[in-house]
N, C-alpha and C positions, 0 to 999 in steps of 0.2 A: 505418370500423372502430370497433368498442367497444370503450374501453380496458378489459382483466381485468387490466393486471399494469403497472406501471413501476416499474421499478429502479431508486432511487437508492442508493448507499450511498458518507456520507463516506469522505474518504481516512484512511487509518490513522495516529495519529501518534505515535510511538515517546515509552512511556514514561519514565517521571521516575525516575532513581536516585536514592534515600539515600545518606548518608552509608556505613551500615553496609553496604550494597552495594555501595558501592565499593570499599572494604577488600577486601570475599572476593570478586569475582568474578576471573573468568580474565583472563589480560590480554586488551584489547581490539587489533583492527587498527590500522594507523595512519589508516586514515581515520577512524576510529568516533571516535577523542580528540576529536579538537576538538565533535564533538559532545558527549559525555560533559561536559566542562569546559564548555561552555555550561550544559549544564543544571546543573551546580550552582554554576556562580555565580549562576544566577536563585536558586539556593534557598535561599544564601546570600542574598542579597537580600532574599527574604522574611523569612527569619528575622530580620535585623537590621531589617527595619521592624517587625513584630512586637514586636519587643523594645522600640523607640522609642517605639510606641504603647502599651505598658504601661508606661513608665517615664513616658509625658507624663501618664496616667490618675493614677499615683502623685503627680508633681508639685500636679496639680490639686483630686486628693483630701486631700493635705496643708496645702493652702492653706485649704480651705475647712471641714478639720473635724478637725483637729488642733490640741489647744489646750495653751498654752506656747511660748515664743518659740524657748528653746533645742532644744524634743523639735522646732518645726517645721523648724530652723534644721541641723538632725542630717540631717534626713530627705530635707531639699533637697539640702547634699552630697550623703548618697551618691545620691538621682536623677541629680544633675548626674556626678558620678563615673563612673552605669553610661549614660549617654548618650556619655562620652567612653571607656570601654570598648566601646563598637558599634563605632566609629572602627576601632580596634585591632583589634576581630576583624576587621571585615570587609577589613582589608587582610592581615592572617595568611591568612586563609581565602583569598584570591587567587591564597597561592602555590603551593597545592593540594597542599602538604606536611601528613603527620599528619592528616587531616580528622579521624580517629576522635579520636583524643588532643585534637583542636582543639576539637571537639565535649564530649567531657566535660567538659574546661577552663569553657565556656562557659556549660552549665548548673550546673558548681559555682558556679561567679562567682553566678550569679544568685542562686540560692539561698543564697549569703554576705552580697548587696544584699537581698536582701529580708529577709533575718533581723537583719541591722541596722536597716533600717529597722523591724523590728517591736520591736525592743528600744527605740528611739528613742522610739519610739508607746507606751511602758510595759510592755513585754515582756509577761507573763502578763498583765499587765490589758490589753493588746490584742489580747487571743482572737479578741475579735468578728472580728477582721481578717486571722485566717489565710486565710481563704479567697484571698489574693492568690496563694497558693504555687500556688495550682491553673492557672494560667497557663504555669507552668513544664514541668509533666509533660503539658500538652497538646499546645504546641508542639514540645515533646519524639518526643514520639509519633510527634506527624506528618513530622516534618523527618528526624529520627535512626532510632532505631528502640525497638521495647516494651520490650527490655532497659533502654535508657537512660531510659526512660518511668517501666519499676519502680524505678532504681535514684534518680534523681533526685527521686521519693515518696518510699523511703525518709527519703533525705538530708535532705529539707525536714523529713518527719517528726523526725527525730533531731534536725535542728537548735534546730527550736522545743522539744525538748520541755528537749533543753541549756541553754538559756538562762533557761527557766522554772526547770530544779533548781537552775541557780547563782542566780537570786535568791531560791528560798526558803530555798539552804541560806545566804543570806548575802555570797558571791563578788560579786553582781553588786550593783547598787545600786537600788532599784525605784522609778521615781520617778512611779510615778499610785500612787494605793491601790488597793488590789486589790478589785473588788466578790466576795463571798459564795460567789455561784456562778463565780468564774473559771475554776477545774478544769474545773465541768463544761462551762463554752461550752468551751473549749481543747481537749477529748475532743470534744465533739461536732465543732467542726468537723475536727480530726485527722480522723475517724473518715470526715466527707465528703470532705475531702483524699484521703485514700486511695481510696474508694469510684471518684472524679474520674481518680486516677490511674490503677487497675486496670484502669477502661473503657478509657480513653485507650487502655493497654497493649495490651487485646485489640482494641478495634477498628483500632489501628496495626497490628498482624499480619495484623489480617483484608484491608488495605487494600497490605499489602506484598503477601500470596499474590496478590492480585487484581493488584496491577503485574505480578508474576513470569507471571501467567498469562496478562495480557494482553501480555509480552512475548516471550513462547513460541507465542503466537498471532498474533502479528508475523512471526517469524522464519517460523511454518506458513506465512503466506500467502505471504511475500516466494518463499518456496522454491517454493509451489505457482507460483504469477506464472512464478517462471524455468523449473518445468519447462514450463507451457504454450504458454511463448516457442518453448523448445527444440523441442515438438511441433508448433506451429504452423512450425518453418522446416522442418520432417521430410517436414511435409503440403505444404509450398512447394515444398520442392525436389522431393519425390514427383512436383507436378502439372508442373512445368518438366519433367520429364522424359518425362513422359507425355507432353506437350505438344509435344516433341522427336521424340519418337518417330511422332508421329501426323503431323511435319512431314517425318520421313525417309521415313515408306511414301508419304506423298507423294508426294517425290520422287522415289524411285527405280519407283512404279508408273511415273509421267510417262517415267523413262530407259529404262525396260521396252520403253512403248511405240515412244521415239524406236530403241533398238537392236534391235527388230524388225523397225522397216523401214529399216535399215540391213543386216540380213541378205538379207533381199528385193532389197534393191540388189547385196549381194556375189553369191548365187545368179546372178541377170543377168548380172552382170560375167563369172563365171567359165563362164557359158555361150558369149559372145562370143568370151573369150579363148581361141581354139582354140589359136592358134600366138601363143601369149607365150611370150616369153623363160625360160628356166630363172629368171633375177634378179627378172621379176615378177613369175612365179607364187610364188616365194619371199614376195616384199612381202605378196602378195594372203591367200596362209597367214598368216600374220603378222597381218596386218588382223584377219582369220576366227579367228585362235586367240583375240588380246586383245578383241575383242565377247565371245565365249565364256567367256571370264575373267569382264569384267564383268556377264556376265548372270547368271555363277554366286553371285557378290557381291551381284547385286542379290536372288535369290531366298532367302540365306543372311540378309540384311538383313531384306526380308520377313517370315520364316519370324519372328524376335528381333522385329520389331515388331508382327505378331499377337498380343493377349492377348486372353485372355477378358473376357466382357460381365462389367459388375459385379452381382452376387449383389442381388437384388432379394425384399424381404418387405414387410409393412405396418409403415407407418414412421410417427408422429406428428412432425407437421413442426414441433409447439410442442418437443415434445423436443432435436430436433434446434439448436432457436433459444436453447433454452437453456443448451446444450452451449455454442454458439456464445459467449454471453453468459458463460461461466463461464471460458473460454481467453481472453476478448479483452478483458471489465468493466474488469478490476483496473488493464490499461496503457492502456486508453481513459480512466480516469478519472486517471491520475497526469497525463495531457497536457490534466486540467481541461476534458476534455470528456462532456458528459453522454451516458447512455446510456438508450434507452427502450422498452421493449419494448408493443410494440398488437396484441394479441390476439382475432378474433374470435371471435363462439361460434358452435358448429357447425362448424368445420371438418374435412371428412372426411381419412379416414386413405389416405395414397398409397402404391401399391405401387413401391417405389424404394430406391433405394442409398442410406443415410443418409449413411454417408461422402463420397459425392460431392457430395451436399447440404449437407454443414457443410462441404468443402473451398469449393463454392462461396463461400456465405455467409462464409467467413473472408477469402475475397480480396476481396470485395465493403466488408466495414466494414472491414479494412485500408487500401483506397484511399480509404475515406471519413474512414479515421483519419489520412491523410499531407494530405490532401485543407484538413483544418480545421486539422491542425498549422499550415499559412499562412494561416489567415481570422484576423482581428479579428471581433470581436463576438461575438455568441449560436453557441456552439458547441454541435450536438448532432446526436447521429444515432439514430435512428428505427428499428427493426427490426420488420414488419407482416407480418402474418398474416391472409388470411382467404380466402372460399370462393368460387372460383371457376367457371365453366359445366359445366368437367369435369372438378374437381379444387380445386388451391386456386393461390395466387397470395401469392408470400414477396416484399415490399419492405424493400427498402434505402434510405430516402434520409439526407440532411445537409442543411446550413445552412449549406452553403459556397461558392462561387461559381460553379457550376455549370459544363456542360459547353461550352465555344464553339459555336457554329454547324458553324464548317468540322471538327468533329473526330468530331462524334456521328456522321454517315455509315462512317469508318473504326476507329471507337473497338474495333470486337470483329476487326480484322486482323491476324494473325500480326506481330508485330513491331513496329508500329506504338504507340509511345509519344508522352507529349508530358511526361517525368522525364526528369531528368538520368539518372539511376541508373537509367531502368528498362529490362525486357528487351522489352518490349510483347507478352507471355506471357500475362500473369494474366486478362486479359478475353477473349483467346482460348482461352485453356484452357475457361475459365469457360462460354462458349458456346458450344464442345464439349459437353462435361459434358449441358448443357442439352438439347440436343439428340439426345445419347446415349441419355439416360433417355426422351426423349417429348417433352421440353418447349422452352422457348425462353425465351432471356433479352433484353430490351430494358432500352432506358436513355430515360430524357426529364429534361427539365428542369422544375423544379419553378415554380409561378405565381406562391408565396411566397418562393423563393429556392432555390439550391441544384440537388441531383440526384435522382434515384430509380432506382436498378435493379432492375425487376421479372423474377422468376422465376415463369414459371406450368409448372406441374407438372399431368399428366394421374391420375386414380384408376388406371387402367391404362392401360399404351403399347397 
């Protein structure tokens, strides 16, 4: 076969809340918490390393280009200050009280350590160095949300520009000389500050709507998954019952026969019995009424287990494979096993029951999915397509341990399982079905490992 198509697609893994989404959303289930409360102690996490890594860059850049013993000697405290404030948040933040309030707390703080420290560094003659502020409304951004993004640019903004008015008006003490152009570096980088901020803000929204949509895109699939389940046990029980039923005309054809020539024998009898008893020809009626009974049960039975042939048109049997693929991918892949689909080209179009065709093919990679639920190793199953002498030919195989010797002779017999749980249904149904339509289902064992169920289907029965 030529591969035209495999499928893979990662499993889905449920978005990262914000802070500020924790706040507003609904309350969640009780199972959903303890995930919830994972994910933001990770993100608590991040942020206080984040935080430690700007405070260690501070440290570092103070050491090596801050000059004066006492402005270096300022500026170490408060690093050393806001390294033992990480501490502090992040055991507040554990106890998953106020996040929102805990969170602005957090970036005020910073913004009170950094504007110390610029004051330290010679307040307005340390323009060149605003640019640190810009740290704050990033992580902002991304951790919290664009509100606290804007609100924490302003802050910084006001802050620095405080500290510059009380030292020219006087208030503060200035202790570098101020070069010429101070103002304008100070405006210039406010003006990047902000620019830094703004972005920050909108691409933080742009990146929450994208959580939110990709957590609504969660919930679609999870939903579509369950209803697929539900359809696929719909089509299960459907086929048991059909299955059942095609086991009772059985039967009762068989009791048909057996109580036919049992009337054959009462006729006889009651030719013989000239001179019986009043008591026996009693019994003998008796005998002759309950046959009649059950003959009439058997043909009322009958009548309830004749259904119509199934409704037959031109069917693409890739269509059909990817129906198959679209009800079974999503829980094939949560049990980490892969799915693959091998398409040939050219394959003619079969006149058939689709439905009967995808019922097959679902209890086929079902037992391939129970199948590798108990294998170790390379798990995967195969779903092949291609053109056969009179039609085409649908395999099924796996990479699972394949079929025993003693069992592939009986493997398609009414009842016949080798599950704890199972009914030993589904391979008979299946090879019903098969042979309903025209075709025939076989199974062999694979050279490479594992099983294959082939389905060969006729252009016309």
């Amino acid at each position: 076969m030529s591969t035209l198509s495999d499928i893979s697609v990662p499993a889905a893994a449920p978005p990262v809340s914000t802070t500020r989404e924790a706040q507003s959303a609904e309350p969640l289930p009780a199972a959903d918490r303890p995930e919830v409360a994972a994910r933001h102690q990770r993100a608590l996490a991040q942020e206080v390393l984040v935080r430690f890594a700007v405070v260690v860059v501070m440290i570092v850049f103070n050491e090596l280009q801050t000059t004066g013993d006492h402005t270096r000697e300022v500026i170490r405290v408060t690093a050393i200050i806001g390294l033992l404030f990480n501490a502090a948040y992040y055991i507040a933040g554990r106890t998953g009280r106020a996040l929102r309030v805990q969170a602005y707390v957090r970036m005020s703080l910073d913004v009170a350590f950094l504007t110390a420290g610029l004051y330290a560094a010679g307040g307005l003659a340390a323009a060149p160095y605003v640019g640190v502020y810009a740290t704050v409304p990033v992580y902002t951004g991304i951790v919290f949300s664009s509100r606290a993004c804007i609100v924490v640019t302003l802050l910084a903004t006001g802050s620095y520009l405080a500290i510059c008015g009380l030292q020219v008006g006087g208030v503060l003490r200035i202790s570098r000389p101020l070069p010429a152009e101070a103002w304008e570096i100070a405006s210039f980088n406010l003006l990047v500050l902000n620019i830094v901020g703004g972005l920050a803000a909108f691409l933080a929204e742009a990146y929450r709507r994208s959580r939110q949509r990709l957590a609504t895109l969660h919930a679609d699939l999870e939903r579509a998954h369950d209803e697929s389940l539900r359809l696929n046990r719909h089509i299960q029980r459907a086929a048991r019952f059909e299955a059942l039923s095609e086991v009772v005309a059985g039967v009762t054809h068989e009791m048909r026969n057996v109580l036919t020539g049992a009337f054959g024998h009462l006729f006889l009898l009651r030719e013989r019995l000239t001179s019986a008893t009043p008591e026996l020809e009693h019994h003998v009626s008796q005998v002759e009424r309950c046959c009649h009974d059950a003959m009439r049960i058997i043909r009322r039975t009958l009548d309830v287990a004749r259904q119509p042939g199934p409704e037959r048109e031109p069917v693409a049997i890739a269509d059909v494979i990817a129906r198959v693929v679209e009800l079974k991918g999503y829980d094939i892949r949560r049990d980490d096993i892969a799915l693959r689909v091998d398409v040939a080209a050219a394959v003619p179009t079969v006149v058939t029951s689709a439905f009967q065709v995808q019922q097959v093919l679902l209890n086929l990679v079902t037992n391939a999915q129970d199948e590798l639920r108990r294998s170790s190793g390379r798990r995967e199953i195969v779903i092949g397509l291609a053109a056969g002498t009179d039609g085409c030919i649908i395999e099924v195989a796996d990479s699972g341990r394949g079929i025993p010797p003693e069992v592939l002779p009986r493997l398609f017999e009414p009842f016949f399982t080798t599950k704890d749980d199972g009914t030993g249904l589904g391979l008979a149904i299946s090879a019903g079905i098969a042979e309903a339509l025209g075709g025939r289902l076989t199974a062999a064992n694979r050279a490479e490992g594992g099983a294959v169920f082939r389905l060969a289907l006729p252009v016309t029965r």
